[in-house]
Every structure is written in C-alpha cells, then in structure tokens.
N, C-alpha and C positions, 0 to 999 in steps of 0.2 A: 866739087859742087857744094855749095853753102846748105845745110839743109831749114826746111822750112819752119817757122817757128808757131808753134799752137798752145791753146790758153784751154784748159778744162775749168769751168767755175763746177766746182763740187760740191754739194750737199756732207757735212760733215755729221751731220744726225743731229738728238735732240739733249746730246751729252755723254752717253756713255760711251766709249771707245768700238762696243761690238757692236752698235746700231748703226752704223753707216754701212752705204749698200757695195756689195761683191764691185763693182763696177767701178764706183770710187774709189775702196779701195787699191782696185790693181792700178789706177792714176795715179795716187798718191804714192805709191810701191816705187812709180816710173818716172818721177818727175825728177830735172834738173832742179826746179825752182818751186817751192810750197811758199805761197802768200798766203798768212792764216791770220782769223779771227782770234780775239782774245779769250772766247768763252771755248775755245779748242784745246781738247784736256792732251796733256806731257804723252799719255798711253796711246792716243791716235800717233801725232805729230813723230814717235819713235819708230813708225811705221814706214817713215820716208827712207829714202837711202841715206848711207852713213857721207856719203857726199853733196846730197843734196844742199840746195842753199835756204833757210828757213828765214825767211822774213817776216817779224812780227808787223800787225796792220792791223787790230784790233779799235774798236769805237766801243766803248762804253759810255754811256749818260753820267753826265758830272764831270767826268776824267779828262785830262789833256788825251787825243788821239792824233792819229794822221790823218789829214784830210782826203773826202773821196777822188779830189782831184791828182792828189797825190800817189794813190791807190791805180789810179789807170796809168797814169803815167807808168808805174814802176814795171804794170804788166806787160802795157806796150814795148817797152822799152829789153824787156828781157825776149818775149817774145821775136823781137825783130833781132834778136845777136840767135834765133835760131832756134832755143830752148825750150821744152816741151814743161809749162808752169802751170802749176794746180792753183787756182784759189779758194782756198778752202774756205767755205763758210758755214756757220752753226746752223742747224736746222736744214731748209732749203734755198736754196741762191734765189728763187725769185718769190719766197714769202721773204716779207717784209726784211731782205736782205742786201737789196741795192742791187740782188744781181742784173737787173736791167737794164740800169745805169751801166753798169762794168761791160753787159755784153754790146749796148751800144756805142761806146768809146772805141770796144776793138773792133766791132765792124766798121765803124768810121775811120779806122787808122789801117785800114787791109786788112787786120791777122783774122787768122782761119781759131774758130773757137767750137765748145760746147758745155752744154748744163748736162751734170749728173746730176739729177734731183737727188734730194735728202729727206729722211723723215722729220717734217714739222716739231719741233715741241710742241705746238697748238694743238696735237689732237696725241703725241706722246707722251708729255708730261699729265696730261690728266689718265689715259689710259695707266699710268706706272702708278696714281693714283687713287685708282678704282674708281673713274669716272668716267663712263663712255659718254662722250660730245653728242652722240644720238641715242636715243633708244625709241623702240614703236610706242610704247605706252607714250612717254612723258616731251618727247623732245622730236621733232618731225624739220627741224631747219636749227643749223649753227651759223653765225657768222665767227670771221677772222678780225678783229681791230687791234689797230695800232694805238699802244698808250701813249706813245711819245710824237707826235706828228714835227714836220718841218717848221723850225720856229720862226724861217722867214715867208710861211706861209702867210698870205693878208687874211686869212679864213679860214677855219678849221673846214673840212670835207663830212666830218663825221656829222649825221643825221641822228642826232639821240634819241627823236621821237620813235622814228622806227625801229631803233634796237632796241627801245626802250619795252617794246610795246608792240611790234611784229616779226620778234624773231625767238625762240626757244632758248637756245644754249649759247652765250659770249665767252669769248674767249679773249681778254685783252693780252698781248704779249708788249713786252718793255713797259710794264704800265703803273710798277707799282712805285713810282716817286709821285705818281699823278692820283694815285689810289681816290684822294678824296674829293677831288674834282668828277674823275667818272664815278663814285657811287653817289654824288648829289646831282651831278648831271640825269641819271637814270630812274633814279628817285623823284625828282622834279619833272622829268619827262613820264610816268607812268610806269614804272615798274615799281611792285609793292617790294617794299622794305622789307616784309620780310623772305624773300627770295633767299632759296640756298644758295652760298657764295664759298671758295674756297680759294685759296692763293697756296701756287706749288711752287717753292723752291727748289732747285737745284734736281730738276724733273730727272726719272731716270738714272741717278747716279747713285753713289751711297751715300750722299749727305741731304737726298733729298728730304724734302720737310714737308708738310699738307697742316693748313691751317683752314678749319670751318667754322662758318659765324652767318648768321642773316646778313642779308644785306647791308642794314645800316649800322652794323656791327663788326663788318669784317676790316676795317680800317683799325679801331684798336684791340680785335683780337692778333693782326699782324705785329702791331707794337709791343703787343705784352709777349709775345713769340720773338720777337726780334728778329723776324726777317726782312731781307732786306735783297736787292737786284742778285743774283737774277734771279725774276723771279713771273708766272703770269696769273693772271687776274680770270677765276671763269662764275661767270652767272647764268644760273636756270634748275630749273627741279632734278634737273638729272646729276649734281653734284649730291643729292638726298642718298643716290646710292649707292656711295662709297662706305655708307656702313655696312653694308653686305658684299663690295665687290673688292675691298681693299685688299691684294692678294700683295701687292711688292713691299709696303712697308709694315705688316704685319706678319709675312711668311719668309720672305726671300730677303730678306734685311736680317733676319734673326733664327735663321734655318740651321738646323748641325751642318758640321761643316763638311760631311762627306755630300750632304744633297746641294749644298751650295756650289761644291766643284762639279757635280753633276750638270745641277743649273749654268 
C-alpha cells in the first residue's frame, strides 16, 4: 500500500533556533522533505534527519529567488510520491508568509496538510527588544503591516490615514528598503514626527541590533547604524520603553557565561 502523502507548513519562530514550538519541532525531526525559507538559521535546519532532503526556497527582496509557483509545485509534487514535507517558514506561515497561498494550492491538488503556527517577529523581535507592542498605559491597539506589498498590485491596500492616526503601536515587517516612503507616508498622513520609532535587526538572535530615533529621524539614524534587511520598522509611544525594558541586549547578550548556559 502506497502510503499517503501530507504537507505540515511550519512556523519556524522569529530567528533563534530555541523559539520554534515543541509541535514543530517534532515535524521537522519527522519529515522526508524540509522546504525552507532563507531567513532559517543552519541550528534549526540540523535538526531534520540526517536523510532528510533539504530544499532551499527562500524569497528575499532584491535577490534572485524561486518563484511561489514553483514553491507549490515542489510540495505537491513531493507530497503525491507519499512523503511526509515540512515547509518551513520564518515566523508564522499565515503572517505575512504566503502560507495561504501554499495551503490553497494543496487543497486544490488533494493533499491532506496542516499550519503549525510560529512565533511572529512582529510581536518577538520587539519583545527581545524591550518593547511590549501593547501596554495599559500607552498603547491599547497594534496593527501588523506589510512593507513590501505585491508590486503587481494596481493599488496599494494600506490605509495610512488610519494607521497614521488610529492606531497605537505599527509594526512594519520587510519594510525597511521602503523605510522612507512609510515614514513620509505617516508623517503626511497625521502621525507627529516626533513619534518614538525603532528598527530591530536580526530580532532574537545574537546579532540582533535596536536602533531609536523620532520619527523623522529614524531613516538616517538606520543609515548611520548600517542596518540593513532583515529587518522591521515599529512606531508608537510604547518603543519609549525600552529604556527601562531592555533586558536581551543589555543582560543576556553580555551575561557571564555560566548564566548564559543557564539561560
């Protein structure tokens, strides 16, 4: 009997190798076949079996990639010789990860699937931070936006008046090639300039980076920093309190090294 072949879309966390969920990992442990993002660190990926087949499928902005049509194909395709394939993706598979697309391709082609969610960057990279996305005092509503939107859109979907101007804490993810477009879009649309603003690199990991500047300032405080993808964009008062919450890159980046192994 041919056995049946099933698709896990994975949430691979928001970067570091120990934030992806028990669940996911014992998929990824199990799979024939790992289709992974590019932003998916060497330390997860070692986690597959040493027979597994690991197919890179990464989209980075700028970069030559594979296309998403390409992408379903290879799952369908594996899936129907029987094989039980993870598609690993950074953060979570249906934030701004395409997973909708992927899981509507293999319901449309029969195969039997499921989402492990993942921990966001959105709301992990500024927590690694010391920036809670809510707080009761300062911040009562976040939204999630996309920096990068579909270039064959005929119209952008994003509303800047209302982020600009009815919501607390933004959070742009892929946004920062577009940096100076959304902080004139926000500034134009009614959010004052000087809004605490911060751009986290490489959220969660050890090369993570946190740059703070106002509003109309955080575009060339990133330049004189030199950061660059990947990387996300957050505005609202509640970035103010990472001088007081900053616990990862002020304690656990530079801890001795017996509480480090602790940690």
């Amino acid at each position: 009997m041919t056995r049946e072949g099933f698709v896990a879309l994975v949430g691979a966390g928001p970067g570091s190798a120990d934030l992806i969920t028990v669940k996911g990992l014992r998929r990824l442990q199990s799979a024939d076949v790992v289709v992974f993002d590019a932003l998916v660190l060497p330390e997860l990926l070692a986690e597959a079996r040493s027979d597994a087949e690991l197919i890179p499928a990464g989209k980075r902005g700028g970069q030559h990639s594979v296309s998403q049509d390409w992408i379903n194909a290879t799952l369908i395709e594996h899936a129907q010789q029987g094989k039980l394939v993870v598609r690993l993706k950074g953060g979570d598979p249906f934030v701004f990860g395409r997973g909708g697309e992927e899981a509507a391709a293999l319901s449309a082609a029969g195969i039997a699937w499921e989402v492990v969610p993942g921990i966001s960057s959105a709301i992990a990279a500024p927590a690694y931070a010391g920036i809670p996305v809510t707080h009761r005092d300062v911040a009562s509503s976040v939204v999630f936006v996309t920096g990068h939107e579909d270039p064959t859109k005929p119209t952008s979907r994003i509303n800047w008046q209302a982020l600009a101007q009815g919501v607390d804490t933004l959070v742009f993810l892929m946004g920062i090639t577009r940096i100076n477009h959304t902080v004139a879009s926000l500034i134009a649309n009614g959010r004052p300039a000087d809004t605490p603003t911060a751009v986290i690199r490489w959220g969660t990991t050890a090369d993570q980076k946190t740059v703070v500047a106002p509003l109309d300032q955080i575009e060339a405080a990133v330049k004189a920093a030199g950061i660059g993808a990947p990387a996300i964009l957050i505005v609202g008062e509640v970035v103010a309190l990472r001088e007081q919450l900053n616990w990862f890159e002020s304690t656990v980046l530079e801890m001795p090294e017996v509480v480090r192994a602790f940690a």
